[in-house]
Biopython code that builds the backbone (N, CA, C, O; Angstrom):
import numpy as np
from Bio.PDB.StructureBuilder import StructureBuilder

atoms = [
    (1, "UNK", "N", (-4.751, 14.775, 8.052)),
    (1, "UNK", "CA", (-6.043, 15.186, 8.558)),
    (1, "UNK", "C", (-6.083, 14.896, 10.049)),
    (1, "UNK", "O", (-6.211, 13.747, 10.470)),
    (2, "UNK", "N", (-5.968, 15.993, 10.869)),
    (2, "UNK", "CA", (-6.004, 15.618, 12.649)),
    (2, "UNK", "C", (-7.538, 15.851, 12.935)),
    (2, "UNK", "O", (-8.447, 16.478, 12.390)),
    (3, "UNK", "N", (-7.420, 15.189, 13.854)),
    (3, "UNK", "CA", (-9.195, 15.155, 14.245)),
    (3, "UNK", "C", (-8.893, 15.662, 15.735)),
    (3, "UNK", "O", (-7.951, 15.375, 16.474)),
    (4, "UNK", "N", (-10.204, 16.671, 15.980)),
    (4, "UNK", "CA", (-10.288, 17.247, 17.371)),
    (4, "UNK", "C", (-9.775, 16.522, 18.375)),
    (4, "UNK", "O", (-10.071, 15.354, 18.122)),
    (5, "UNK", "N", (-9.180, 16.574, 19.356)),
    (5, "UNK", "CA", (-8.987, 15.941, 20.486)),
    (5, "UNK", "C", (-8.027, 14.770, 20.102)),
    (5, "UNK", "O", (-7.221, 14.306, 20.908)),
    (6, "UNK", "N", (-8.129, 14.438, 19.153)),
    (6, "UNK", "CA", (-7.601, 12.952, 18.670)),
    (6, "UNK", "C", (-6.255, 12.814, 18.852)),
    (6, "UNK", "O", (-5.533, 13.775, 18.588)),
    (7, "UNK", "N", (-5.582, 11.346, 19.432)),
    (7, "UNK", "CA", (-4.401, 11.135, 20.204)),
    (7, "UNK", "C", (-3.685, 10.068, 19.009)),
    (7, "UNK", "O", (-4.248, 9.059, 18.586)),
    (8, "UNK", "N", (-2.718, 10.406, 18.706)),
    (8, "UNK", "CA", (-1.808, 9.885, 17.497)),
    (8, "UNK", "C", (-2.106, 8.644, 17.289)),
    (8, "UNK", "O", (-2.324, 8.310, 16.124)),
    (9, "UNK", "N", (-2.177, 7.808, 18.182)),
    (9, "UNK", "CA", (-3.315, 6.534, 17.672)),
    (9, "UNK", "C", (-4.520, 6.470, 17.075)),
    (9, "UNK", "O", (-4.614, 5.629, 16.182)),
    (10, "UNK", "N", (-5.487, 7.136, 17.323)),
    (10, "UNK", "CA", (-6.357, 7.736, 16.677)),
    (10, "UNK", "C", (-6.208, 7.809, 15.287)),
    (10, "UNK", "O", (-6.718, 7.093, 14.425)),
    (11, "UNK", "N", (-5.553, 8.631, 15.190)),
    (11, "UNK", "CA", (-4.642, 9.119, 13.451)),
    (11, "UNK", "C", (-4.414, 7.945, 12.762)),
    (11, "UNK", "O", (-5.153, 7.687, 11.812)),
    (12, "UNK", "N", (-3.347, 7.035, 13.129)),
    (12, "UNK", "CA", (-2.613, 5.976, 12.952)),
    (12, "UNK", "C", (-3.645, 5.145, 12.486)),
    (12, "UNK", "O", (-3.751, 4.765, 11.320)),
    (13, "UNK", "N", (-4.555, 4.813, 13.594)),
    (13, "UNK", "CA", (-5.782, 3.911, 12.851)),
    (13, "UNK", "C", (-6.977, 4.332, 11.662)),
    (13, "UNK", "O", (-7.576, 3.476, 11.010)),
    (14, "UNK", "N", (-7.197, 5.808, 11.515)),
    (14, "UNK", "CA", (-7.512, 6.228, 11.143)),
    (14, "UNK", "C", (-7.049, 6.169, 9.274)),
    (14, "UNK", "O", (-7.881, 6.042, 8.375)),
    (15, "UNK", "N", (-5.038, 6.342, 9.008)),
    (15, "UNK", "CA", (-4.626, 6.134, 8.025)),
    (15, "UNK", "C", (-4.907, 4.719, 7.670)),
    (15, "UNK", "O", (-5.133, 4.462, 6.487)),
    (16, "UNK", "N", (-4.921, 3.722, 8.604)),
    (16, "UNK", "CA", (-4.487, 2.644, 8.374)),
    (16, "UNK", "C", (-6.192, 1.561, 7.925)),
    (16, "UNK", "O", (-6.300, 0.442, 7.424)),
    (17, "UNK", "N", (-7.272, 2.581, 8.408)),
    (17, "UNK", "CA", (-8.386, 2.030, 8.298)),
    (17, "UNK", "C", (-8.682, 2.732, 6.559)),
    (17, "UNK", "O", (-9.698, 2.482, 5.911)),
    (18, "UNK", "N", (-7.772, 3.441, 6.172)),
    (18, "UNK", "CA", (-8.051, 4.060, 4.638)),
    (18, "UNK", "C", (-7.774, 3.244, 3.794)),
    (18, "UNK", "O", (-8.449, 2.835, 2.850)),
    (19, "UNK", "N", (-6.060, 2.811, 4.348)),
    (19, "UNK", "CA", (-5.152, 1.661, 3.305)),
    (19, "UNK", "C", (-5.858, 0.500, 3.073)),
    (19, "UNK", "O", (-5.663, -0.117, 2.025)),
    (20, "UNK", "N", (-6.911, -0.019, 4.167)),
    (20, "UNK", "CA", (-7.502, -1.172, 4.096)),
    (20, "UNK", "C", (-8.496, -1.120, 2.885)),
    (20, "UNK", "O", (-8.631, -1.833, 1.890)),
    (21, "UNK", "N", (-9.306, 0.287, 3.471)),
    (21, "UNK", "CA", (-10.606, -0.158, 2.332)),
    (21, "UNK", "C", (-10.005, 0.112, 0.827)),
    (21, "UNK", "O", (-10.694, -0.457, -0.019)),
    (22, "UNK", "N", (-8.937, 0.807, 0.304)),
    (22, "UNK", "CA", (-8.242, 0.808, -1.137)),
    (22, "UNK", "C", (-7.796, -0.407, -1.615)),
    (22, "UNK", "O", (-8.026, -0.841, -2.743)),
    (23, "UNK", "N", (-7.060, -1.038, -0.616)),
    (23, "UNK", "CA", (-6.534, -2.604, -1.155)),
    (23, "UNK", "C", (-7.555, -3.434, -1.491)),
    (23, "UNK", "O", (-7.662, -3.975, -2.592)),
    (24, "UNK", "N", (-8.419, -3.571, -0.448)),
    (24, "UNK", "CA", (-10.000, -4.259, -0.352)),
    (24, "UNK", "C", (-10.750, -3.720, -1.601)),
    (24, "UNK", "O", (-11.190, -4.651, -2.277)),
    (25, "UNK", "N", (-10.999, -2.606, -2.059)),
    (25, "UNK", "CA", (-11.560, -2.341, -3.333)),
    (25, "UNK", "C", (-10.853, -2.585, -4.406)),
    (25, "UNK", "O", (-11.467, -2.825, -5.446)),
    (26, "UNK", "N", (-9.288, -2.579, -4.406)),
    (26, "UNK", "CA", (-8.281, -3.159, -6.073)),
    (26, "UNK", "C", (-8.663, -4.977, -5.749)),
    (26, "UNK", "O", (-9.073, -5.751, -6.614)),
    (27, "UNK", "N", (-8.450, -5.263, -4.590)),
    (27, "UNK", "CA", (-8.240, -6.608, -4.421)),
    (27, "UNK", "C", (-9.858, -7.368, -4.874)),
    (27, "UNK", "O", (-9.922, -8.390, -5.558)),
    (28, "UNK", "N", (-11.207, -6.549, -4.279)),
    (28, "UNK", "CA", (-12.820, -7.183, -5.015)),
    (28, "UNK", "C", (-13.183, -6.686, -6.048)),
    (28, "UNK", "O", (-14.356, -6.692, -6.421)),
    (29, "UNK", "N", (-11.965, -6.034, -6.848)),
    (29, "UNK", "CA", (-12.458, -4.907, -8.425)),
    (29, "UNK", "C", (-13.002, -6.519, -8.909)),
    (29, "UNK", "O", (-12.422, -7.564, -8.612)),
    (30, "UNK", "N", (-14.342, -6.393, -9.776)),
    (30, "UNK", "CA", (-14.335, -7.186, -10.825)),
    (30, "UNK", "C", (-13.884, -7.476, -12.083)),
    (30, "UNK", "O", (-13.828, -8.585, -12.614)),
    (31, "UNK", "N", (-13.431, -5.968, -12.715)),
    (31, "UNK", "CA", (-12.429, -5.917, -13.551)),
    (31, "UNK", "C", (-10.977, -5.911, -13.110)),
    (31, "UNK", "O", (-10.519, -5.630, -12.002)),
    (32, "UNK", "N", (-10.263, -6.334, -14.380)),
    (32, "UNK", "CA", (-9.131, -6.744, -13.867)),
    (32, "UNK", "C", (-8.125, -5.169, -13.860)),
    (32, "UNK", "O", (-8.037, -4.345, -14.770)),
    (33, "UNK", "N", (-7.602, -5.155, -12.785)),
    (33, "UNK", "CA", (-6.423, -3.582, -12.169)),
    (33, "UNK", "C", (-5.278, -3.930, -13.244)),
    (33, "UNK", "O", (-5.090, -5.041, -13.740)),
    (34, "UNK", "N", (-4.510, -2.690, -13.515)),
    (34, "UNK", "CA", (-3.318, -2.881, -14.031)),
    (34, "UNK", "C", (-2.491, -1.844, -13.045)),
    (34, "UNK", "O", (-2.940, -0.733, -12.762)),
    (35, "UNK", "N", (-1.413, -2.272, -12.630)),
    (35, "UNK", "CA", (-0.773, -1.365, -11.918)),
    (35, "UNK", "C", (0.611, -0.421, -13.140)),
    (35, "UNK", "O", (1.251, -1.057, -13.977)),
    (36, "UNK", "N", (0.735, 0.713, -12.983)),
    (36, "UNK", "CA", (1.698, 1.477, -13.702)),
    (36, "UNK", "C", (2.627, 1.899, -13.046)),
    (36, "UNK", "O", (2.468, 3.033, -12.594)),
    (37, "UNK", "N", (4.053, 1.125, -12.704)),
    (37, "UNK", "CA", (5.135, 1.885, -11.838)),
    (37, "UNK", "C", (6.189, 2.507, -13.094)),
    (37, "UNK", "O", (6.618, 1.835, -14.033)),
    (38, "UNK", "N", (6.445, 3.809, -12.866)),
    (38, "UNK", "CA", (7.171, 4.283, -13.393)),
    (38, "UNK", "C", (8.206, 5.239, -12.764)),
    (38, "UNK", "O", (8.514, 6.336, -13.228)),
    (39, "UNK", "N", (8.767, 4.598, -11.494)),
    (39, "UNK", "CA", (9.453, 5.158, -10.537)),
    (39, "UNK", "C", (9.722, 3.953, -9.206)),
    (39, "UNK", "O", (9.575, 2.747, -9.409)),
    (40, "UNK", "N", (10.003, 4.346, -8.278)),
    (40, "UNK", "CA", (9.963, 3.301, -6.871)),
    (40, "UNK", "C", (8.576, 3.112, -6.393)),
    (40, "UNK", "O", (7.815, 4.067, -6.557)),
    (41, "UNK", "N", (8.185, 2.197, -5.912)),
    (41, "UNK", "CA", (7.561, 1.566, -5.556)),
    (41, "UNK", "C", (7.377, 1.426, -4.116)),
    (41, "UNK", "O", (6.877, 0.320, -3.912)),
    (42, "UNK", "N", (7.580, 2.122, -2.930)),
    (42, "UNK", "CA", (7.538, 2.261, -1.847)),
    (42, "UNK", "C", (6.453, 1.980, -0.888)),
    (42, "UNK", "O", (5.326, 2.474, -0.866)),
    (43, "UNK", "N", (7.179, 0.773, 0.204)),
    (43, "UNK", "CA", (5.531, 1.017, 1.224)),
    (43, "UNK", "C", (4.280, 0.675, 0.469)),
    (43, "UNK", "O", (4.102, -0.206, -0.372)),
    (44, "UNK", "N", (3.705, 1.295, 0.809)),
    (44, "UNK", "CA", (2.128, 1.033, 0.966)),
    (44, "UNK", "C", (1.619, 1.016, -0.184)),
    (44, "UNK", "O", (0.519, 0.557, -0.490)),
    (45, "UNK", "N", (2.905, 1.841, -1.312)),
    (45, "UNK", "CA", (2.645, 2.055, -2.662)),
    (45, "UNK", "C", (3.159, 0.546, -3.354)),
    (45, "UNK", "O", (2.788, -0.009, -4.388)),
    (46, "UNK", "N", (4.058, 0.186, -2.435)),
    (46, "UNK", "CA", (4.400, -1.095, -3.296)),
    (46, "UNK", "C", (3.638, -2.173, -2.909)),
    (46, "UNK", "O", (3.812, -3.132, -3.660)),
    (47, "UNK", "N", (2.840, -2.379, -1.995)),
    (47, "UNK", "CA", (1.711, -2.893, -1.627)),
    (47, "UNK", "C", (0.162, -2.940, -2.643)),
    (47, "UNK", "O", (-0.665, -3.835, -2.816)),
    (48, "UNK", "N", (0.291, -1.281, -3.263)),
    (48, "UNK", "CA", (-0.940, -1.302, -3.565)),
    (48, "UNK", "C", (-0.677, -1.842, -5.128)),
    (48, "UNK", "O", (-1.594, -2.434, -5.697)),
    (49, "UNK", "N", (0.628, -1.615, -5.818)),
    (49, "UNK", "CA", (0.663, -2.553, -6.983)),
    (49, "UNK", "C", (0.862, -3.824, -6.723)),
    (49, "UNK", "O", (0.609, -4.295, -7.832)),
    (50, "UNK", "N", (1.201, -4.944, -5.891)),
    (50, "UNK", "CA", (0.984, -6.024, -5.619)),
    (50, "UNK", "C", (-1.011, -6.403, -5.647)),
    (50, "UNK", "O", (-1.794, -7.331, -5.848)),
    (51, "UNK", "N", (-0.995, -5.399, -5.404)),
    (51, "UNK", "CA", (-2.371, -5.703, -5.207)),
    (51, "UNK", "C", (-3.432, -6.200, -6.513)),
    (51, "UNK", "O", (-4.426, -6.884, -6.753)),
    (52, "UNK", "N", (-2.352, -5.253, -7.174)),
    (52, "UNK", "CA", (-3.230, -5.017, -8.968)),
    (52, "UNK", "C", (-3.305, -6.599, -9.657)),
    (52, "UNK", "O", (-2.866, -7.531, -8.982)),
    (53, "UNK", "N", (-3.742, -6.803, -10.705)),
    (53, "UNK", "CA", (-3.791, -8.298, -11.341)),
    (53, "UNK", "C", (-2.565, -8.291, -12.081)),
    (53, "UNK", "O", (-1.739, -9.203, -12.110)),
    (54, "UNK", "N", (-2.512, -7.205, -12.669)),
    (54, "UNK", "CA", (-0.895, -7.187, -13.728)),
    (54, "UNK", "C", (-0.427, -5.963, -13.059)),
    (54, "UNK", "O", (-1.228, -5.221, -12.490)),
    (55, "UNK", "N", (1.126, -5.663, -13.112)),
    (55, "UNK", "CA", (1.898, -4.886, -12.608)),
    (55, "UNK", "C", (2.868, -4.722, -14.198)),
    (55, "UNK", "O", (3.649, -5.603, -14.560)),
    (56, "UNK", "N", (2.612, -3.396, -15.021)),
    (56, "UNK", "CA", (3.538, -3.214, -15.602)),
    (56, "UNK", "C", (4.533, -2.430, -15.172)),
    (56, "UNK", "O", (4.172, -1.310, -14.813)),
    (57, "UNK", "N", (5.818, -2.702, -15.088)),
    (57, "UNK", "CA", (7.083, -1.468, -14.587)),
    (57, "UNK", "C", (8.046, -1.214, -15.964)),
    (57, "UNK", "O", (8.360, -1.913, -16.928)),
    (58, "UNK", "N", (8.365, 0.281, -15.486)),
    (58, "UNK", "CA", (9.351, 0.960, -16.154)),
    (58, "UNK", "C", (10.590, -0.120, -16.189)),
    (58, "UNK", "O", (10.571, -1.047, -15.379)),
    (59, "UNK", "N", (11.875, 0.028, -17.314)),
    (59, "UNK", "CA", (12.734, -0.483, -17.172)),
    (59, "UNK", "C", (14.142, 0.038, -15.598)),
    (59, "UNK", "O", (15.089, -0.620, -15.168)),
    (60, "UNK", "N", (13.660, 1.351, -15.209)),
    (60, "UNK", "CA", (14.053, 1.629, -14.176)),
    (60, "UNK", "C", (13.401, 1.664, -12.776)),
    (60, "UNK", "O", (13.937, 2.145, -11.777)),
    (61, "UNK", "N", (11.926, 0.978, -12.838)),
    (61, "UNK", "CA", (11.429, 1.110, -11.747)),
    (61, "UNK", "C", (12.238, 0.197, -10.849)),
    (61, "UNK", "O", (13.287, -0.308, -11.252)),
    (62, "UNK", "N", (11.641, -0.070, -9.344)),
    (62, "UNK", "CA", (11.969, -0.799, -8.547)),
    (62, "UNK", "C", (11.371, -0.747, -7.175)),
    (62, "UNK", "O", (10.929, 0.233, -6.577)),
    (63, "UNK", "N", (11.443, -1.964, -6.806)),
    (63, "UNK", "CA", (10.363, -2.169, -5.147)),
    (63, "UNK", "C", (11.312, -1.770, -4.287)),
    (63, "UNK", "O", (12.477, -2.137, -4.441)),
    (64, "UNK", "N", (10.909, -0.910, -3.199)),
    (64, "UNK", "CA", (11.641, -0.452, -1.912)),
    (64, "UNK", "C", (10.937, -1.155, -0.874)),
    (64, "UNK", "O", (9.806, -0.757, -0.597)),
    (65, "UNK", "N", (11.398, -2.088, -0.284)),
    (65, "UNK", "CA", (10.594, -2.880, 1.027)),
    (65, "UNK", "C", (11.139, -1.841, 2.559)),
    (65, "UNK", "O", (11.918, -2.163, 3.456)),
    (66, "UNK", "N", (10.425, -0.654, 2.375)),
    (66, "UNK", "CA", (11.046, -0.007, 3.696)),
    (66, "UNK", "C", (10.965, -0.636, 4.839)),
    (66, "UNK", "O", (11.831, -0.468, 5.698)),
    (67, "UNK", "N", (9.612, -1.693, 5.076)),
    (67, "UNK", "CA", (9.217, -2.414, 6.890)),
    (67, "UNK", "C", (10.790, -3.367, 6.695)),
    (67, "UNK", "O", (11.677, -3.214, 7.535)),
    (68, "UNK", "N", (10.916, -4.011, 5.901)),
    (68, "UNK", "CA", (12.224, -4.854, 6.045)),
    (68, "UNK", "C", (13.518, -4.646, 6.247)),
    (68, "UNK", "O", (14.274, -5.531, 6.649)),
    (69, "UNK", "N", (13.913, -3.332, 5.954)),
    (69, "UNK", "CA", (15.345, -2.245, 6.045)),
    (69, "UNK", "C", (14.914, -2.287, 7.407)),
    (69, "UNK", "O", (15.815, -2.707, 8.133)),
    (70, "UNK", "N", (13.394, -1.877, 8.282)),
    (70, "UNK", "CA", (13.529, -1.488, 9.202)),
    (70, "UNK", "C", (13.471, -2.267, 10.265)),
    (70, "UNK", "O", (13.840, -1.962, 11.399)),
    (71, "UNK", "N", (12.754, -3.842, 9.721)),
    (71, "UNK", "CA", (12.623, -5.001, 10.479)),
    (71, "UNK", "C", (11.268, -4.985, 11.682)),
    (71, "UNK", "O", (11.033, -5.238, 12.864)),
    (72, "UNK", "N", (10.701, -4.559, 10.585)),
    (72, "UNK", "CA", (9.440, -4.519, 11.367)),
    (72, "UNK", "C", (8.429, -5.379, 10.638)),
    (72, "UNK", "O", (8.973, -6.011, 9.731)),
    (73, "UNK", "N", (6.952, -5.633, 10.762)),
    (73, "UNK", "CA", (6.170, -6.031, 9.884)),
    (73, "UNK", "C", (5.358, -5.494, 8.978)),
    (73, "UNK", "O", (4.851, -4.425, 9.317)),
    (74, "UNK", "N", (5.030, -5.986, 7.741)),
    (74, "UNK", "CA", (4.330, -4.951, 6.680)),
    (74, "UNK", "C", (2.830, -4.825, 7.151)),
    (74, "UNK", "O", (2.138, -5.817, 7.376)),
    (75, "UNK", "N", (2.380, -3.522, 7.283)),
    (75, "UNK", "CA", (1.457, -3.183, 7.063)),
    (75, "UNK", "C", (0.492, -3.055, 5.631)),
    (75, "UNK", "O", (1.021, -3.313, 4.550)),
    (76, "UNK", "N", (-0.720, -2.706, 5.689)),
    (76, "UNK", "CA", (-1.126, -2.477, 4.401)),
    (76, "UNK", "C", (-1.482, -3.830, 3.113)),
    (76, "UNK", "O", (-1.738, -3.702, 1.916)),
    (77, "UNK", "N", (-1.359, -5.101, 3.980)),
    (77, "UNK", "CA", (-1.646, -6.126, 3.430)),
    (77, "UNK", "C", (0.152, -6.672, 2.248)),
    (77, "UNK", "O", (0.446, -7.287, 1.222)),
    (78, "UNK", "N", (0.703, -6.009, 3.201)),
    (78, "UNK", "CA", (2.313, -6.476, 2.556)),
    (78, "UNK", "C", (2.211, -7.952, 2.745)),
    (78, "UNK", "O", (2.134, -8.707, 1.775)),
    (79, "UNK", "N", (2.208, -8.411, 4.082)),
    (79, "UNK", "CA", (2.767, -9.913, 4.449)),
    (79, "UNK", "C", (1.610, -10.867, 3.436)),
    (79, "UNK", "O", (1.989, -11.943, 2.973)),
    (80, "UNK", "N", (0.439, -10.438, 3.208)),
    (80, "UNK", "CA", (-0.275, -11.631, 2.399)),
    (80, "UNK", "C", (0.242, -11.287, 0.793)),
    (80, "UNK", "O", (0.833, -12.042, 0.021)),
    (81, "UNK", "N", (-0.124, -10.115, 0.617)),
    (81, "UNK", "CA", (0.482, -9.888, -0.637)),
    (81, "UNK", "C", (2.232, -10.313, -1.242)),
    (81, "UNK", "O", (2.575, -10.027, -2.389)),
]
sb = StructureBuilder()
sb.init_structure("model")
sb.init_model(0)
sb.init_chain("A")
sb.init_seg("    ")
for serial, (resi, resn, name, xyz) in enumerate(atoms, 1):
    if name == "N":
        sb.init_residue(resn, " ", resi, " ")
    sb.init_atom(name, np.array(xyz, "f"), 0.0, 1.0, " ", f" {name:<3s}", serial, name[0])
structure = sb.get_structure()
């Protein structure tokens, strides 16, 4: 979604102000989340099942830590999670 005029930072904060309020709503659910991986787990996606109270996975799933291959820091509430 580009916004008029808007300069790739813009954007950037824009995705990144989305990821917040999703984690922030699994993370103050009052009921308890179950996360369902039935594939990789990537990024922001593997973030957002950390997030859940229980995480069930496939016998072939698996976590991809892409910020760490790349040596950067996790976004998306990786580093607390």
């Amino acid at each position: 979604m580009a916004l008029p005029n808007a300069c790739h930072g813009d954007v950037a904060r824009s995705v990144a102000a989305g990821w917040q309020r999703v984690l922030t709503a699994v993370l103050d659910c009052d009921k308890p989340v179950i996360a369902a991986v039935n594939g990789t787990a990537a990024g922001a996606g593997m973030h957002l099942a950390l997030a859940a109270d229980v995480v069930v996975m496939a016998e072939s799933a698996g976590w991809y830590r892409v910020f760490v291959r790349r040596a950067i820091v996790p976004d998306g509430g990786g580093a607390y999670l």
